[in-house]
Every structure is written in structure tokens, then in C-alpha cells.
C-alpha positions in Angstrom: 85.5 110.8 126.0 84.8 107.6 124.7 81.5 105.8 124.7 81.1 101.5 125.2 82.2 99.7 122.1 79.6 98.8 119.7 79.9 96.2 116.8 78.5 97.9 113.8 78.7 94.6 111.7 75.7 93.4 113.5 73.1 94.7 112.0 69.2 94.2 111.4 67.7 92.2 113.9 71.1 91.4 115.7 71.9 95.1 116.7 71.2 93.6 120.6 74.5 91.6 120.3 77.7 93.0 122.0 81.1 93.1 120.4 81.6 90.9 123.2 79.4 88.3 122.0 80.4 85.0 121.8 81.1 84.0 118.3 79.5 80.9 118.6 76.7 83.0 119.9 77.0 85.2 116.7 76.9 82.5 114.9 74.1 80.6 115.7 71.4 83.7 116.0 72.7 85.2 112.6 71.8 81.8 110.9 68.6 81.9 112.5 67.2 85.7 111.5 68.9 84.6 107.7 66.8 81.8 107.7 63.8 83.7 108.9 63.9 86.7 106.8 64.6 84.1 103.7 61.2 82.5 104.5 59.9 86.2 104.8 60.8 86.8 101.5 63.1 90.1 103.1 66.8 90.5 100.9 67.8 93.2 102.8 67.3 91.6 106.8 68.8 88.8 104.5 71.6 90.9 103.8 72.3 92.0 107.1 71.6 88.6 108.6 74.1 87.3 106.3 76.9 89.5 107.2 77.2 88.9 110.7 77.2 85.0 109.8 79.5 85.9 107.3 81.8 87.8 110.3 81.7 84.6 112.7 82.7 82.2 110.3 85.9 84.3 109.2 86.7 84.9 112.9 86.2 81.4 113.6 88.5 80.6 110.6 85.8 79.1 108.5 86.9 80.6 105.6 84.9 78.7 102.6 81.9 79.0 104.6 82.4 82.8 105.2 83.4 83.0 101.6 79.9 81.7 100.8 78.3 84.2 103.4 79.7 87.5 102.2 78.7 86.6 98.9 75.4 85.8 99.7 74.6 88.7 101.4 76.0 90.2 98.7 73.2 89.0 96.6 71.1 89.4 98.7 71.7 93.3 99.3 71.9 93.8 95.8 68.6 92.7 94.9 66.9 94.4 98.3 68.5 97.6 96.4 70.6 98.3 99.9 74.0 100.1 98.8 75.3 100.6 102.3 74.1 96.6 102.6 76.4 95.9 99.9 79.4 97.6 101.0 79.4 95.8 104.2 79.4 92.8 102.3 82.5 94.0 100.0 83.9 94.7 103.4 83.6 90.9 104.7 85.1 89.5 102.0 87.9 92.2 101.3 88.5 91.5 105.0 88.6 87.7 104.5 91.1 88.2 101.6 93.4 89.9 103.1 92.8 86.9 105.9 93.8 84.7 103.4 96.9 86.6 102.1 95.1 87.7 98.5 96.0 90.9 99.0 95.4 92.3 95.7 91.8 91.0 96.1 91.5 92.2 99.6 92.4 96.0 98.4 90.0 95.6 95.0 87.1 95.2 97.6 87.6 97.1 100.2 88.1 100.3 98.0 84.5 99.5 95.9 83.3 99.6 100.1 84.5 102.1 100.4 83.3 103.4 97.6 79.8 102.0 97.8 79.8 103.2 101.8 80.0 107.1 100.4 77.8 106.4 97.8 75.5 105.3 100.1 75.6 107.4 102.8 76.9 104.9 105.3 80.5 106.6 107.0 80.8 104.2 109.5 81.3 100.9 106.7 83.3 103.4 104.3 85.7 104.0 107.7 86.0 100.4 108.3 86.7 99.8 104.4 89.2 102.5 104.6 90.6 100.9 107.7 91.0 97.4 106.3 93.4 99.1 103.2 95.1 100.5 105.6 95.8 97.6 107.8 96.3 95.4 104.0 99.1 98.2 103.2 100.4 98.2 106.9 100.9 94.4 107.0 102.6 94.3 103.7 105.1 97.0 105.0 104.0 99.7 102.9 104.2 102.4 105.9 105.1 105.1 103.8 101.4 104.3 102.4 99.4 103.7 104.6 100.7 105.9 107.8 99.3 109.1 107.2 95.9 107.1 106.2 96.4 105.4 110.0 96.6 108.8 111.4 93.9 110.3 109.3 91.4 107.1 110.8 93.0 107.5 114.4 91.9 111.7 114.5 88.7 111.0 112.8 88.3 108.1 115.3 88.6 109.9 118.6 86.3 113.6 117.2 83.5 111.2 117.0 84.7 109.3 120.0 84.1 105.9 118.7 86.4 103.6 120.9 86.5 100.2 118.9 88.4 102.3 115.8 90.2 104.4 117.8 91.6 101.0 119.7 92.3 99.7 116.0 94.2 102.7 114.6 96.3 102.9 118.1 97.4 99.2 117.5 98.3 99.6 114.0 100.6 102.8 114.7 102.4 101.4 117.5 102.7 97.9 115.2 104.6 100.5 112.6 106.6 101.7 115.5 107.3 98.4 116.9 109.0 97.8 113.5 110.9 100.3 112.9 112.9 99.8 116.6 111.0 102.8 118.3 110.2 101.1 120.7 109.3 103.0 124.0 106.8 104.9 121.4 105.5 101.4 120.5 104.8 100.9 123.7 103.2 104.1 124.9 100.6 103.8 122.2 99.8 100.5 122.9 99.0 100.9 126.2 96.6 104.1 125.2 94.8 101.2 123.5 94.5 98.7 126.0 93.5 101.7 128.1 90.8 102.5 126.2 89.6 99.3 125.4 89.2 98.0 128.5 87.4 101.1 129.5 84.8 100.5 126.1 84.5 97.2 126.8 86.1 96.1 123.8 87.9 92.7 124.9 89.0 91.8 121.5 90.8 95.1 120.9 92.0 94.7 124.3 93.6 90.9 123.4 95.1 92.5 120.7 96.8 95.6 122.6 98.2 93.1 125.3 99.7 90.9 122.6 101.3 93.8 121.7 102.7 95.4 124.9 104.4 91.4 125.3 105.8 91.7 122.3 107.7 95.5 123.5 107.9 93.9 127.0 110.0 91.2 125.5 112.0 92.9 123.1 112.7 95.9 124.6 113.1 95.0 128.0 113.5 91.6 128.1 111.3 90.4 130.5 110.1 87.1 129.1 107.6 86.3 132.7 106.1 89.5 132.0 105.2 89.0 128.1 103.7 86.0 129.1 101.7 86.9 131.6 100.1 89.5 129.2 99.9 86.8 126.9 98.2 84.6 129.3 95.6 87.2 129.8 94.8 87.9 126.0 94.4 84.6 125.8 91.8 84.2 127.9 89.9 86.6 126.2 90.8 84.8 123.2 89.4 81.3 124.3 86.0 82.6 125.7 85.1 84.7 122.7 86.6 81.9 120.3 88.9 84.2 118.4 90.4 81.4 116.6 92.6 84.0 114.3 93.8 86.3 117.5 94.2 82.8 119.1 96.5 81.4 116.9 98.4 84.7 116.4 99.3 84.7 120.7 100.4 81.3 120.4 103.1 82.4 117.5 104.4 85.2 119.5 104.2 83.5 122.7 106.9 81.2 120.4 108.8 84.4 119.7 108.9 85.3 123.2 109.8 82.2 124.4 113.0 81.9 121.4 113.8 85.5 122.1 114.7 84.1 125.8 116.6 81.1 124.4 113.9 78.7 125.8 114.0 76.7 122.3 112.2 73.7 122.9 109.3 75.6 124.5 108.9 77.6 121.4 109.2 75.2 118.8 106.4 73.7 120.7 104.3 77.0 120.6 105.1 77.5 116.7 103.9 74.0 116.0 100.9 74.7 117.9 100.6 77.8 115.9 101.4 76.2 112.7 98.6 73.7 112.9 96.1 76.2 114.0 96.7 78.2 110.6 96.9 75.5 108.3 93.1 74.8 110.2 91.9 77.7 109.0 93.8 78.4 105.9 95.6 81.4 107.0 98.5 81.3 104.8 100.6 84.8 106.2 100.9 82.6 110.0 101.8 79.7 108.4 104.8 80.9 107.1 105.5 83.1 109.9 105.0 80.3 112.3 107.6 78.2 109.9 110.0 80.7 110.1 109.9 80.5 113.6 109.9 76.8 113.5 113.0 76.7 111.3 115.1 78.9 113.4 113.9 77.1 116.8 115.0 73.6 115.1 118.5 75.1 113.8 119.1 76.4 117.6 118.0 72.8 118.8 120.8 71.3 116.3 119.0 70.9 112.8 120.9 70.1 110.1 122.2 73.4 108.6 122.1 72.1 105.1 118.3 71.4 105.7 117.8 74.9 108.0 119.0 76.7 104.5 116.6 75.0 102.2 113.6 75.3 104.0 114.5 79.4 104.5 115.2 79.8 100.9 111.7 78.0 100.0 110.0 80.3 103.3 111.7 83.4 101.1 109.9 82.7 98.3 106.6 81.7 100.2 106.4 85.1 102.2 107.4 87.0 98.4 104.2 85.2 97.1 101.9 86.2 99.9 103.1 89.9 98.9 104.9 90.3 102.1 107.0 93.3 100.9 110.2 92.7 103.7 109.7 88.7 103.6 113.1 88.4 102.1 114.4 90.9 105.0 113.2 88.7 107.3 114.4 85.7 105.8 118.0 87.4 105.7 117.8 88.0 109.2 117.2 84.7 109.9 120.1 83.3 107.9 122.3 85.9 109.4 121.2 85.3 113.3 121.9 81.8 112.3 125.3 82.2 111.1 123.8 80.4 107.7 125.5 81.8 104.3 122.5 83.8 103.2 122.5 83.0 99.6 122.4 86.0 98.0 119.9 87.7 100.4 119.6 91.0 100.9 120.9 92.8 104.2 118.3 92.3 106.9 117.0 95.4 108.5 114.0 95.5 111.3 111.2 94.7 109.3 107.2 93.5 109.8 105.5 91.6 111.9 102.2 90.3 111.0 99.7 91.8 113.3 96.1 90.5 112.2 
């Protein structure tokens, strides 16, 4: 049995706010008790203060401002003594790097969270730090990696009954699944999610789980009013909460949705929506998957081929850059699907789709 969804991130004086909470919301009281306990002279409110500011501004895609948070609470943790206060911190900004596509960073600090979490006696942060390398390996398409870490997370998730993880290490199995063509189990375990979540109360996780049952709905089934209804709904969710990332992310496979079913216009429109959203906030892995999209919507709307080519061969070498381990897969896949000689490419297989 699962209890209501809690946000652990929010911390101190801010322990009253739901994982529901508005991140505006978040936003505003976590700048408040920072400013307060810095008058009070208190690092370690400070610290925690700091990390739920730093947590709205990366979910808002503010990333140099929540590059400045983590690292202040950082600091401020640090000189307050507060290992478990420091780990969360790592956390934040191992989280925001793998945001940003530094992958390499984003595993560097989430393993000295973790590390700092055991040191200092704080499971549920050395869980989450755990859970972010897993998600880092998971959305480079290192599955050989990182599943039996997913499933390691998932059973320690549901013995202590904590719904928000549990939601989280559901998603990322059935995104693994999803990507490997097994569809119906894809599927199923996405819906145990959504399930879940929406009994916890967790609408973010829930967002997340219907993005992706449209994304099965669509390619498995093929039923395009379906996926968007679920899409529809997420985004709702989405909007009120201001999940700029999650956002952005619906509006990108809404595109794929919409290209899967031959509506090209419609989706170039979504991936140019979904474009400008990431270049916003500096979110370099949906940039490049919203160009791809782009690219192949425009070829089916009668782009030049000559121009089609050059702007995969350049996405190839963006994705490779990023660290996206199949991004020349993907690439191929596109060349092939267009009928585009595929320049040396190798032979495209199923391969990952970006989930967070």
C-alpha cells in the first residue's frame, strides 16, 4: 500500500508544501525563508531554503539561476556542517546537468550524493542520487547499466511504500521497454504508474505516465485521437504546476504523434513549438530531438533533400556530443525512413527516446 506522495526536496521550513505545489508557489516561499534564515545568521535553514529555490528554478527552466542556487546552498550546508544538506545540493545540480546534457558532470555529482547521503545517514537523498544515475545511464541508452539498478530502486521503492519513487522507477522501465519494441509490457507498466500516482496524489508523476501511455497508444496501436487525448490531460497538469521541462517534452511527442499519423504540417508546428521552448531554457537533449523531428516533418512537406541530408548529418554529430549513445541510430533511421542515402550511417535499430 502506498501512502500520499511527499516531496522530500522541500525541506526546513517548507516541509508544509505539497509535491503539488505550484512552482511559482515554490518559488516564491523558498526565497523568502533563504532570505530570512540569511538575516538569522542560520546556513543550514539556508541550505535547505536554498534547495527548494534551487528545484523551482530548474523546473521552471531557469537554469543559470538554479545553477547559482544549488551552489549556494551548497555553501551554505557546508559551512552549517550539514552532510545530508550537502548531498541534496550535489543532487540539484547533478540533476540540473544531466538537464543540460553534461552528462559526465551530472554522474560526478550525483554519485558524491550519493555518497555524502550514506555518509550522512540520509537514505532517502542517497535513493534519489542513485536514481538520477540511473535515469543519466537510462537516457543515454546504457540499459544494460542501469536496468538492474532500475529494478533494485523500483523493489526498494514499493517495501517502504514510497509512491513518488515507485512512480519514477515504473516510468523508467517501461521507457526501456518502449525502446526495445516490447511494447504491450511498456504499456502495462506504465499504466501501474499512472495508477499509482493518481492514487498518491502525485500529478507530476502522473503527466509523465500519460505521456507515456500516448506514446504506446500511438505506436503500438495506432490511435492518434487517443494519444492526444492523454496528452491533452498531461498537459493540463503541466500548465497549472508550470512544468516548463514536462511541458515542453508533451509538445515534442505530441509532434511525434501527430508525424507518426502522417498529419505533417500539424507536427512541424508542435516541434517548432517544442524547439523554442528548449532553446528557452537551455535544454540542449530536446532541442536536438525536436530538430530531428523538425527535419523529417519538413522532408515529408517537400524539403529539399540536399538540405534534409545536411542538417541530419550535423543533428548526428549534435546528439553524439550530448553523449546520446544511439543518436547516430536514430539519425540512420531517419535517413532510411526518408529514402535519403545515409552517408555512411550505421543500420538503424529501435533505439532511445528522451524521457526527462
Amino acid at each position: 500500500m502506498y501512502g500520499k506522495a511527499f516531496a522530500p526536496e522541500y525541506q526546513g521550513a517548507l516541509t508544509t508544501l505539497s509535491v503539488n505545489s505550484s512552482l511559482t508557489d515554490v518559488l516564491a516561499a523558498g526565497t523568502e525563508q533563504l532570505r530570512a534564515a540569511e538575516r538569522a545568521g542560520k546556513p543550514g535553514e539556508a541550505a535547505r531554503s536554498g534547495l527548494a529555490v534551487a528545484e523551482a528554478h530548474r523546473r521552471l527552466g531557469r537554469v543559470e539561476e538554479a545553477d547559482r542556487a544549488w551552489k549556494a546552498s551548497y555553501r551554505a550546508a557546508r559551512r552549517a556542517g550539514d552532510v545530508a544538506a550537502m548531498a541534496w545540493a550535489l543532487w540539484s545540480g547533478g540533476t540540473l546537468a544531466r538537464q543540460r546534457g553534461a552528462f559526465r558532470l551530472a554522474r560526478r555529482l550525483l554519485q558524491l550524493a550519493a555518497d555524502l547521503g550514506e555518509r550522512g545517514g540520509d537514505i532517502v537523498v542517497r535513493g534519489y542520487s542513485l536514481a538520477g544515475l540511473a535515469e543519466t545511464g537510462r537516457i543515454q541508452g546504457d540499459y544494460e547499466a542501469v536496468g538492474r539498478l532500475h529494478e533494485q530502486l523500483l523493489a526498494e521503492a514499493r517495501r517502504r511504500g514510497e509512491a513518488r519513487h515507485t512512480v519514477w522507477a515504473l516510468e523508467g522501465i517501461a521507457q526501456m521497454h518502449r525502446n526495445t519494441g516490447d511494447y504491450d509490457t511498456a504499456y502495462a507498466l506504465f499504466e501501474e504508474s499512472a495508477e499509482i500516482a493518481a492514487r498518491a496524489d502525485d500529478r507530476r508523476g502522473h503527466a509523465w505516465a500519460l505521456r507515456g501511455l500516448a506514446d504506446v497508444v500511438s505506436v503500438r496501436d495506432g490511435d492518434t485521437e487517443r494519444a492526444l487525448e492523454l496528452l491533452s490531460e498531461a498537459e493540463t497538469t503541466c500548465r497549472a504546476m508550470r512544468l516548463s521541462s514536462a511541458l515542453a517534452y508533451n509538445h515534442k511527442m505530441r509532434g511525434n504523434v501527430l508525424y507518426r499519423a502522417g498529419r505533417y504540417a500539424e507536427a512541424r508546428a508542435l516541434y517548432e513549438q517544442a524547439l523554442a521552448e528548449f532553446r528557452e531554457m537551455s535544454e540542449p537533449r530536446g532541442e536536438a530531438l525536436s530538430r530531428l523531428g523538425l527535419a523529417k516533418s519538413l522532408a515529408r512537406l517537400g524539403r529539399d533533400r540536399a538540405e534534409t541530408a545536411a542538417e541530419l548529418s550535423e543533428l548526428a554529430g549534435t546528439l553524439e556530443r550530448i553523449g546520446l549513445r544511439h543518436a547516430r541510430k536514430m539519425v540512420a533511421r531517419a535517413y532510411d525512413e526518408l529514402g535519403i542515402p545515409d552517408a555512411g550511417l550505421v543500420e538503424a535499430r529501435p533505439t532511445a527516446e528522451v524521457a526527462r
